[in-house]
DSSP file (Angstrom, degrees, kcal/mol; ACC not computed):
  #  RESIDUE AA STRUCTURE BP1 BP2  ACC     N-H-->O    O-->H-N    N-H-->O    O-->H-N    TCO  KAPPA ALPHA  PHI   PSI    X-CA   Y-CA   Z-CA
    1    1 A X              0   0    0      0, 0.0     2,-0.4     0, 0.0     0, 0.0   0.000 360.0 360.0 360.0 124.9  -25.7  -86.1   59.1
    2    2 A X        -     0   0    0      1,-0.1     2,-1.3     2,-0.0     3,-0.0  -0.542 360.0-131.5 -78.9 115.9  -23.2  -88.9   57.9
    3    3 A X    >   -     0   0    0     -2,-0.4     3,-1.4     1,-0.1    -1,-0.1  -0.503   8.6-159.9 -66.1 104.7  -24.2  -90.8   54.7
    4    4 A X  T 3  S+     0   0    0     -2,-1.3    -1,-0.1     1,-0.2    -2,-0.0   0.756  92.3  62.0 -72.0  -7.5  -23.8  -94.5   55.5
    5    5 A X  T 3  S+     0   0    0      2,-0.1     2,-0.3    -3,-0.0    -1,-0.2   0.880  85.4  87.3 -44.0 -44.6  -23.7  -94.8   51.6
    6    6 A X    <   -     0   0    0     -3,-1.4     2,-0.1     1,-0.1    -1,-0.0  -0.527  67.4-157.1 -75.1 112.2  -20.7  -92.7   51.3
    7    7 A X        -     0   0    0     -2,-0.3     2,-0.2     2,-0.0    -1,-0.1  -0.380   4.4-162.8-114.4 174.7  -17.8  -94.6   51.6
    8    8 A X        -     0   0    0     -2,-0.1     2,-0.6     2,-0.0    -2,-0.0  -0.847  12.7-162.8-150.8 118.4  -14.5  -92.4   52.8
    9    9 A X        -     0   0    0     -2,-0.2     2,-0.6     3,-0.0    -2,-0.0  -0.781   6.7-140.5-106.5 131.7  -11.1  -94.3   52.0
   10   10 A X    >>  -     0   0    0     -2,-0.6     3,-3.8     1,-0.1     4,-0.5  -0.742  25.0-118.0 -85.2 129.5   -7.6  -93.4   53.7
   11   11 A X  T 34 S+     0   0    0     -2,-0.6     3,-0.2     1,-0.3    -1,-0.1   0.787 121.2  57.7 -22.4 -38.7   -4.3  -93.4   51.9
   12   12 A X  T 34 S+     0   0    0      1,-0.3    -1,-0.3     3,-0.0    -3,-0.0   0.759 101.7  53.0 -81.9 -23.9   -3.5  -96.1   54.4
   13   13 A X  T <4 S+     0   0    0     -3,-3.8    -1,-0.3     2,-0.1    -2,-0.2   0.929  95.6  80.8 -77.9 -39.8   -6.6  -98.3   53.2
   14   14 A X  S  < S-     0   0    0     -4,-0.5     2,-0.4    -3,-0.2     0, 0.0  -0.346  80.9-131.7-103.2 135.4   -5.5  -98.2   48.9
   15   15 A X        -     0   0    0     -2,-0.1     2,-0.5     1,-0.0    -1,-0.1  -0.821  17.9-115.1 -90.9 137.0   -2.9 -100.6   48.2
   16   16 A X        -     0   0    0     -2,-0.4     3,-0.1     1,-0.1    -1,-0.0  -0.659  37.4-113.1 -94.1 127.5    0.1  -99.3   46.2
   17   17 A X        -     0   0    0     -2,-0.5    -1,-0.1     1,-0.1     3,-0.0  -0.067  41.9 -89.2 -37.5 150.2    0.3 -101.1   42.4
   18   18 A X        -     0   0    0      1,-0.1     2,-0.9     0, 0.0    -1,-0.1   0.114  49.1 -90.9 -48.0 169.1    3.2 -103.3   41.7
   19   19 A X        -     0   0    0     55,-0.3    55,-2.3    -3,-0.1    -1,-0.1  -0.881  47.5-167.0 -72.4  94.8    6.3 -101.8   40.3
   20   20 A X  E     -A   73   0A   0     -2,-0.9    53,-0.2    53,-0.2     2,-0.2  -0.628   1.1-166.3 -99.4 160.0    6.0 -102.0   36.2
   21   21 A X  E     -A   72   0A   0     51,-1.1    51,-0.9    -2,-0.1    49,-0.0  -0.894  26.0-112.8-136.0 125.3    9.1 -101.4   34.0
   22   22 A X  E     -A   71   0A   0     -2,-0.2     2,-0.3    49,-0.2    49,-0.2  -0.026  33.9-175.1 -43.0 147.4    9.0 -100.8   30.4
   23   23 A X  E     -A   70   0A   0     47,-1.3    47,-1.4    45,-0.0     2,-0.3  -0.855   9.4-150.7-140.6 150.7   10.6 -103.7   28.1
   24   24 A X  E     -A   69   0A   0     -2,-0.3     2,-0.3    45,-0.2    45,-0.2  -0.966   3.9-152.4-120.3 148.5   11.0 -103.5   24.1
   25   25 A X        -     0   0    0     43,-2.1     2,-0.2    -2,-0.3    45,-0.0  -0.486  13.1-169.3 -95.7 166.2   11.1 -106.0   21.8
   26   26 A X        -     0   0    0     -2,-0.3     2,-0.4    41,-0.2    41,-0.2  -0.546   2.9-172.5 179.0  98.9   12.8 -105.3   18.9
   27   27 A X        -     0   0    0     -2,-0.2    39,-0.7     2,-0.0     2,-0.4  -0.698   5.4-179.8-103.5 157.9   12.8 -107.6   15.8
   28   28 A X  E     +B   65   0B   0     -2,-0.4     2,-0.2    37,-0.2    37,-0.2  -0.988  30.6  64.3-153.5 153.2   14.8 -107.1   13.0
   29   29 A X  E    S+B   64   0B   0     35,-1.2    35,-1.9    -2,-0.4    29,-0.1  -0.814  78.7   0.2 130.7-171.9   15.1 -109.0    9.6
   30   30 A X     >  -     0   0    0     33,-0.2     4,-2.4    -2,-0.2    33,-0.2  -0.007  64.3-115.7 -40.8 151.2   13.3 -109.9    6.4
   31   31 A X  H  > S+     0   0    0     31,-0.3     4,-1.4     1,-0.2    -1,-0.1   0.737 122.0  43.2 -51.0 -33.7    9.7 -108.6    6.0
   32   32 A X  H  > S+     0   0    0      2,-0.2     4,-1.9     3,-0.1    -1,-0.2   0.941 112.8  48.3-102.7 -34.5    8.7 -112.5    6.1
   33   33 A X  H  > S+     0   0    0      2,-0.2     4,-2.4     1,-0.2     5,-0.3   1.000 120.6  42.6 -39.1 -76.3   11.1 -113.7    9.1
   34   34 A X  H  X S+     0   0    0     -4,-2.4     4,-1.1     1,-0.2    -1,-0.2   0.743 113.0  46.9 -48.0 -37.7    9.7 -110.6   11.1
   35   35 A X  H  X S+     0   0    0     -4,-1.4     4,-2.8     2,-0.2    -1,-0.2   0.823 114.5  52.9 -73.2 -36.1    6.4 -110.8   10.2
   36   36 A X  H  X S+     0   0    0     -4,-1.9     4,-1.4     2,-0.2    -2,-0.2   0.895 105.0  50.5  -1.8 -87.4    6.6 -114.5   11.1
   37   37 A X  H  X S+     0   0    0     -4,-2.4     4,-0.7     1,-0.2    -2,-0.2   0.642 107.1  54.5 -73.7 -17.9    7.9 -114.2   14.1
   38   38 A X  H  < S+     0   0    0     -4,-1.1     4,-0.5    -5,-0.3    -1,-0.2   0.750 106.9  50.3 -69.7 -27.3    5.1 -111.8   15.0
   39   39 A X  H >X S+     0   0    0     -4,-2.8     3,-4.3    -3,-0.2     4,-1.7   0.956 114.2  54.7 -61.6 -86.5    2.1 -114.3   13.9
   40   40 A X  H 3X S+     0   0    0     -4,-1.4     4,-2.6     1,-0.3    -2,-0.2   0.402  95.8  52.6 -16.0 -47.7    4.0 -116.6   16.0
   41   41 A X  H 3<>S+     0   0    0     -4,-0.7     5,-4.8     1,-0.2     6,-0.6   0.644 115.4  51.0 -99.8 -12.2    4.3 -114.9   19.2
   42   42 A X  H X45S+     0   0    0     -3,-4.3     3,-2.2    -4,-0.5    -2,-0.2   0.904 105.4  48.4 -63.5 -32.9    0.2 -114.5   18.9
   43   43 A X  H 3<5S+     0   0    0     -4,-1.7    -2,-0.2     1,-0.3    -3,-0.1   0.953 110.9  53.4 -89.6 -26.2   -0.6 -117.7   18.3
   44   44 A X  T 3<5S-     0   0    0     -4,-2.6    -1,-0.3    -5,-0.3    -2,-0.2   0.589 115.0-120.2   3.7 -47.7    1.9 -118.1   21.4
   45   45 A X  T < 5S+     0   0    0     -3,-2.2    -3,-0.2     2,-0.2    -2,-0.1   0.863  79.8 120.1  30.1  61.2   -0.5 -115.5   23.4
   46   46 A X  S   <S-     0   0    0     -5,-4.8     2,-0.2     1,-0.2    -4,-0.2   0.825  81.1 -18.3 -69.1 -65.4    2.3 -113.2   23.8
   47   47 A X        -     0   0    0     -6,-0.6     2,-0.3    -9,-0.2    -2,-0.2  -0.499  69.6-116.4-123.6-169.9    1.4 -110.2   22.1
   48   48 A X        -     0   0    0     -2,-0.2     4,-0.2     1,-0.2    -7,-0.1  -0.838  34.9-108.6-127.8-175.1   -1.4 -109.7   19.4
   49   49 A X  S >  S+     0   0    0     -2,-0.3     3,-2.8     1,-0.2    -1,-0.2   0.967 117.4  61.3 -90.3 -64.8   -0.2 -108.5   15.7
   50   50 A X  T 3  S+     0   0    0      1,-0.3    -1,-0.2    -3,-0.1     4,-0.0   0.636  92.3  64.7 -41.8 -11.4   -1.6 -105.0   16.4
   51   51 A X  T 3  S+     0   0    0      2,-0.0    18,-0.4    17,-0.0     2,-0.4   0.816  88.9  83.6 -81.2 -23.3    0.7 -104.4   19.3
   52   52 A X  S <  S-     0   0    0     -3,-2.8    16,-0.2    -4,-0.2     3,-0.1  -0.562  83.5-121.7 -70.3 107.8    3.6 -104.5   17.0
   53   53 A X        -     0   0    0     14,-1.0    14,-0.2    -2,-0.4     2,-0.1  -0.224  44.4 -81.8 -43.5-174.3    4.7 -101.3   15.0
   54   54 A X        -     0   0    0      1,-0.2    11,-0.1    12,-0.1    -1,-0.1  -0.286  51.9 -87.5 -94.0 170.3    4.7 -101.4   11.6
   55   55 A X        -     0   0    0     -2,-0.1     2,-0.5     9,-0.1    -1,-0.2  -0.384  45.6-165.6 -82.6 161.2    7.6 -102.9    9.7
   56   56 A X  E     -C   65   0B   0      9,-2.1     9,-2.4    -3,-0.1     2,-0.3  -0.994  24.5-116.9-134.3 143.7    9.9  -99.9    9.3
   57   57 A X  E     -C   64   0B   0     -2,-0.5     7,-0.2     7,-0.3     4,-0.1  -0.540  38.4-142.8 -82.3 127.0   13.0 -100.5    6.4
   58   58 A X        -     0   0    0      5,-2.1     4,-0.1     2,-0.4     7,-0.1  -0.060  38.0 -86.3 -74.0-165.3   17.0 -100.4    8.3
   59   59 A X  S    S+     0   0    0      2,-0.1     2,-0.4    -2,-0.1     5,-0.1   0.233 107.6  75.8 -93.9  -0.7   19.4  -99.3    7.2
   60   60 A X  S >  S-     0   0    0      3,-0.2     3,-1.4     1,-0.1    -2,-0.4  -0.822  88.4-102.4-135.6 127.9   20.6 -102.6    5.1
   61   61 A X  T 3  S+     0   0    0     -2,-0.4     3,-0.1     1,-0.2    -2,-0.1  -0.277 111.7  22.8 -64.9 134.6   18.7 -103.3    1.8
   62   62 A X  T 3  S+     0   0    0      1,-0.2     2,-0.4    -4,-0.1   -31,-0.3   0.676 104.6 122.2  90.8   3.8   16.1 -106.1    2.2
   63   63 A X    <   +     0   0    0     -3,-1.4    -5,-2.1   -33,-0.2   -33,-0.2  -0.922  31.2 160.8 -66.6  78.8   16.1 -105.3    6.1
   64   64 A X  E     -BC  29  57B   0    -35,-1.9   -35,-1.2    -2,-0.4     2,-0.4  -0.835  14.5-164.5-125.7-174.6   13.2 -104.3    8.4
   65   65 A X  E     -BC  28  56B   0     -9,-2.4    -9,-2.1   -37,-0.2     2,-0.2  -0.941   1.8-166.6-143.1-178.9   12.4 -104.2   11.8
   66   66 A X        -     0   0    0    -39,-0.7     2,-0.2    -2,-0.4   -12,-0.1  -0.336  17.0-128.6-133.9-157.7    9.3 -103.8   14.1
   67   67 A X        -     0   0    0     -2,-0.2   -14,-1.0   -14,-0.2     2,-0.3  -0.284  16.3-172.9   4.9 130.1    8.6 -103.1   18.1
   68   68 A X        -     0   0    0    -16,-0.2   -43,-2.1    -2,-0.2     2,-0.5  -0.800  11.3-168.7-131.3  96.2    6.9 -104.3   20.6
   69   69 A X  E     +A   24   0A   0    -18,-0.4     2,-0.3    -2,-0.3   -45,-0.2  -0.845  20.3 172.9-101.2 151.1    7.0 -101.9   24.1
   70   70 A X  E     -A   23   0A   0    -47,-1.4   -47,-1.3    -2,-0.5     2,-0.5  -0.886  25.6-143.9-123.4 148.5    5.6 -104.0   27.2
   71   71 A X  E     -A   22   0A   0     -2,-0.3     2,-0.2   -49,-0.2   -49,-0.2  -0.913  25.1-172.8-154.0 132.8    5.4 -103.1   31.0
   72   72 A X  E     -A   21   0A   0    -51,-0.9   -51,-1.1    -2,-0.5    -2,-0.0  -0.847  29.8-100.5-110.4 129.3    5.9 -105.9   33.0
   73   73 A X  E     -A   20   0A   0     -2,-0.2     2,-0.4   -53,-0.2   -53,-0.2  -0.316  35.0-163.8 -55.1 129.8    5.6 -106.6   36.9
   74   74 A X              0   0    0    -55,-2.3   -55,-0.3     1,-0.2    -1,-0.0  -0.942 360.0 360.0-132.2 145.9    9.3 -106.7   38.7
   75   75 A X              0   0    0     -2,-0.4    -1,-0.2   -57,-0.1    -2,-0.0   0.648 360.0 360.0-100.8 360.0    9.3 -108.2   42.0
């Protein structure tokens, strides 16, 4: 006996998801430029602050940088 609950989907019924590609952001510069520009691109609604690593020290005194990975739709 067929459950008329039971719902039974075909490959051909599920629509295949867009095509994402990973992106990075990549800031680099003072501890207050970078962190800056990362308040900024919240209050934006780009990213939020927590999406951001943490500032990580270059190689160049007084230097740091952060990143931001994204995946993004490409048509």
């Amino acid at each position: 006996m067929r459950n008329p609950d039971k719902i039974i989907l075909s490959s051909q019924d599920v629509e295949e998801p867009p095509p994402r590609e990973q992106i990075k952001h990549l800031l680099i510069g003072s501890s207050k430029t970078v962190s800056s520009t990362i308040h900024y691109l919240q209050l934006i609604g780009y990213a939020q602050v927590g999406d951001w690593s943490p500032l990580l020290p270059t190689s160049n005194p007084g230097e740091v940088m952060s990143i931001l990975c994204r995946y993004i739709i490409v048509h």
